[in-house]
C-alpha positions as CSV (number, residue, x, y, z in Angstrom):
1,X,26.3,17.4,-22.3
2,X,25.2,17.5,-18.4
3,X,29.0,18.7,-17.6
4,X,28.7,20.9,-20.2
5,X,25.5,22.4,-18.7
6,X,26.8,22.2,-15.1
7,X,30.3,24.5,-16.2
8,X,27.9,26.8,-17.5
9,X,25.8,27.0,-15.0
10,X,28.5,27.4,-12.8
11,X,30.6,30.1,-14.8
12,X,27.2,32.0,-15.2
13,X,26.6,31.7,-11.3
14,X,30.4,33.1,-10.7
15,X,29.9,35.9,-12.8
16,X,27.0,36.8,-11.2
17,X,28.4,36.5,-7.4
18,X,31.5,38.4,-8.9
19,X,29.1,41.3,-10.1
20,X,26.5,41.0,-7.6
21,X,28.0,43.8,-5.7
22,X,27.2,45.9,-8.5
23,X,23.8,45.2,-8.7
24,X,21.0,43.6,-7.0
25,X,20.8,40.4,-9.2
26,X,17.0,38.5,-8.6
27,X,17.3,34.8,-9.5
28,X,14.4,32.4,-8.9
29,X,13.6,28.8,-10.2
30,X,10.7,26.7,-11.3
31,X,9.7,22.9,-11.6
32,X,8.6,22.7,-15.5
33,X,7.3,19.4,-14.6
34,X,5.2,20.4,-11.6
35,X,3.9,23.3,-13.7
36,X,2.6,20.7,-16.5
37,X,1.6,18.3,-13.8
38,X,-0.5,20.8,-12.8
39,X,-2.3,22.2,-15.9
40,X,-5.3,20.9,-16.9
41,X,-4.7,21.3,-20.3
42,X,-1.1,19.6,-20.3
43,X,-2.8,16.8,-18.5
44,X,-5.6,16.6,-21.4
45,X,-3.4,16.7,-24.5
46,X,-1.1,13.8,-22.5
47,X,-3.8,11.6,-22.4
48,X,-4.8,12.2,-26.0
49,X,-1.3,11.6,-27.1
50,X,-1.5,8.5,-25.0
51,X,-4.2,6.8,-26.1
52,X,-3.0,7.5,-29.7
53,X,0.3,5.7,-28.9
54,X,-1.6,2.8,-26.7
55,X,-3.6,2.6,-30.0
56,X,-0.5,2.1,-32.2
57,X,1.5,-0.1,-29.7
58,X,-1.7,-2.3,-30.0
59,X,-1.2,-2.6,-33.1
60,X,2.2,-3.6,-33.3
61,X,2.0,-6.1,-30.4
62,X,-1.0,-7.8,-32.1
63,X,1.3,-7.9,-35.6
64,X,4.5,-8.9,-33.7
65,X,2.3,-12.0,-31.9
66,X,0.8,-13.4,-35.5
67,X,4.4,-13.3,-36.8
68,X,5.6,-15.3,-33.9
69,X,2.4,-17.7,-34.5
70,X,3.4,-18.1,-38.0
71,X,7.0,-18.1,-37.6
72,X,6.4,-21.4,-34.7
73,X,4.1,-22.9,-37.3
74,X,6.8,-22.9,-39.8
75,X,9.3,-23.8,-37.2
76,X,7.1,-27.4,-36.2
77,X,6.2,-27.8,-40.4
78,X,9.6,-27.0,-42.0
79,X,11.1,-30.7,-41.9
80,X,8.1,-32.1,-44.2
81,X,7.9,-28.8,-46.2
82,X,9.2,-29.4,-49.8
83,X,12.3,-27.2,-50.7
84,X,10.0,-24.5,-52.5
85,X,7.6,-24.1,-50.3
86,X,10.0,-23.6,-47.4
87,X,11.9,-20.8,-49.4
88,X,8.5,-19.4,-50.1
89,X,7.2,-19.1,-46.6
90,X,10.9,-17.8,-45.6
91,X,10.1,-14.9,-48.2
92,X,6.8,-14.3,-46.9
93,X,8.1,-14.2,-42.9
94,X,11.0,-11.8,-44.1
95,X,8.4,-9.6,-45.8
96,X,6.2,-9.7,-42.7
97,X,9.0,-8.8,-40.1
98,X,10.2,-5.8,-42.5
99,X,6.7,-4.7,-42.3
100,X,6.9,-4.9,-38.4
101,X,9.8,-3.1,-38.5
102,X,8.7,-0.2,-41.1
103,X,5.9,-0.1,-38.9
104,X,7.8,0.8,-35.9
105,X,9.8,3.1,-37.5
106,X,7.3,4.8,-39.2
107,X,5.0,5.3,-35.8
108,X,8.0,5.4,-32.8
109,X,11.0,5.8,-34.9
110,X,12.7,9.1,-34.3
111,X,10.9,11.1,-36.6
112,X,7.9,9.2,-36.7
113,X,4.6,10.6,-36.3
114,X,4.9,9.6,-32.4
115,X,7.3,12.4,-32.3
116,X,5.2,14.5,-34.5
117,X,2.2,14.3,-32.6
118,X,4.1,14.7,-29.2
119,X,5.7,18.0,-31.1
120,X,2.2,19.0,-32.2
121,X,0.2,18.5,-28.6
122,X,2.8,19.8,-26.9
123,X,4.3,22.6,-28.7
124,X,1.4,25.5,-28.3
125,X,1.3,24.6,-24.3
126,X,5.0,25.0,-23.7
127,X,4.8,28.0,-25.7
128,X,2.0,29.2,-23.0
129,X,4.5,27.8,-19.9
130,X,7.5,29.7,-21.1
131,X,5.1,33.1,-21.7
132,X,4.0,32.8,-18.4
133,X,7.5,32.4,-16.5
134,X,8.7,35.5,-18.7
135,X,5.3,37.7,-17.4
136,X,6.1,36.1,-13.9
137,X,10.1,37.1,-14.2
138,X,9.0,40.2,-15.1
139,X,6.7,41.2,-12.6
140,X,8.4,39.6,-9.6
141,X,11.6,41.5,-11.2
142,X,13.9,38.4,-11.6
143,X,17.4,38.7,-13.7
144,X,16.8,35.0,-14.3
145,X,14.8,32.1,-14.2
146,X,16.3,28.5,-13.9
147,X,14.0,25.2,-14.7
148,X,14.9,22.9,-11.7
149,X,15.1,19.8,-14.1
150,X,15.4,16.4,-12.9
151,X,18.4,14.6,-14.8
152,X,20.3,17.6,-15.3
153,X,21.7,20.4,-13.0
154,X,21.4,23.1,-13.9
155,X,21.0,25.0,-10.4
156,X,23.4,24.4,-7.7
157,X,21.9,26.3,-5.3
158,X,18.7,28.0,-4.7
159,X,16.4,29.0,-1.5
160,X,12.5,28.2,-1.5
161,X,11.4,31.3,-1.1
162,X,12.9,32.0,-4.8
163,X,10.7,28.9,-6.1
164,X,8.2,30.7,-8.7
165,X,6.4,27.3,-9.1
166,X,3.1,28.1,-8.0
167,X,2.8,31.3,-9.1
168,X,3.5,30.7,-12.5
169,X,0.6,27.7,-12.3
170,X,-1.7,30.3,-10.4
171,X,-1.6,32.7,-13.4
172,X,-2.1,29.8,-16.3
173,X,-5.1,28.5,-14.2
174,X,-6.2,31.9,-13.8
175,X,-5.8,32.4,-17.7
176,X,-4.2,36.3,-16.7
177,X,-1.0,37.2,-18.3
């Protein structure tokens, strides 16, 4: 996928130099992740989705410990257990760690509502983000705007002064389009 993105990238960048001649092409770059770093309203819905995930990994910690209680109980008791009792509380700790697990699944699983809330929070202020590069593109006149993303390259090469960064928080602070 990253080499995928980084022939690309580079194919796109040699059509461009190829072309440049014929026109003056503007290209400029911003951090995505500085931007929401630096938007109070990013940082606000993080924290919400956090504590709503501390919440639920609370709870599964908490039912992952009593099942290990009860599972070391049974461990220490199950040579003096009679037969049927021993099959029952097997039963019981099999239902319990399925319950764990549909837990997990059901809250961090991958479309669990971890990833639906995340979707939810996030969705409307990454709408705002991209709105504001594409009325910062277009004012500053750029042919194109690269996100400078951590794990992936995507730009090979780029000068500061093309960095777009700031501006694009300056006008979501502001609240101007």
């Amino acid at each position: 996928m990253k080499r995928t993105q980084l022939i690309l990238t580079a194919l796109l960048l040699i059509l461009i130099g190829t072309s440049a001649s014929a026109q003056n092409l503007k290209i400029g770059f911003v951090d995505s992740q500085k931007i929401f770093e630096g938007l109070p309203e990013a940082k606000e819905a993080q924290k919400q989705l956090d504590a709503k995930l501390s919440v639920w990994r609370d709870s599964l910690e908490t039912m992952s410990k009593n099942f290990q209680s009860e599972y070391e109980a049974f461990k220490a008791q199950e040579g003096m257990m009679a037969d049927g009792v021993r099959q029952e509380k097997l039963q019981t700790l099999a239902k319990e760690e399925q319950a764990i697990r549909a837990y997990q699944e059901m809250k961090f699983g991958q479309s669990g509502e971890a990833s639906r809330l995340r979707q939810s929070v996030l969705s409307p202020l990454q709408d705002k983000v991209l709105q504001a590069i594409q009325d910062v593109a277009k004012a500053e006149g750029l042919n194109f705007v690269f996100d400078k993303i951590e794990d992936a390259t995507l730009l090979l090469y780029a000068e500061a002064k093309f960095d777009y960064t700031f501006k694009v928080l300056d006008m979501l602070k502001r609240g101007s389009k």
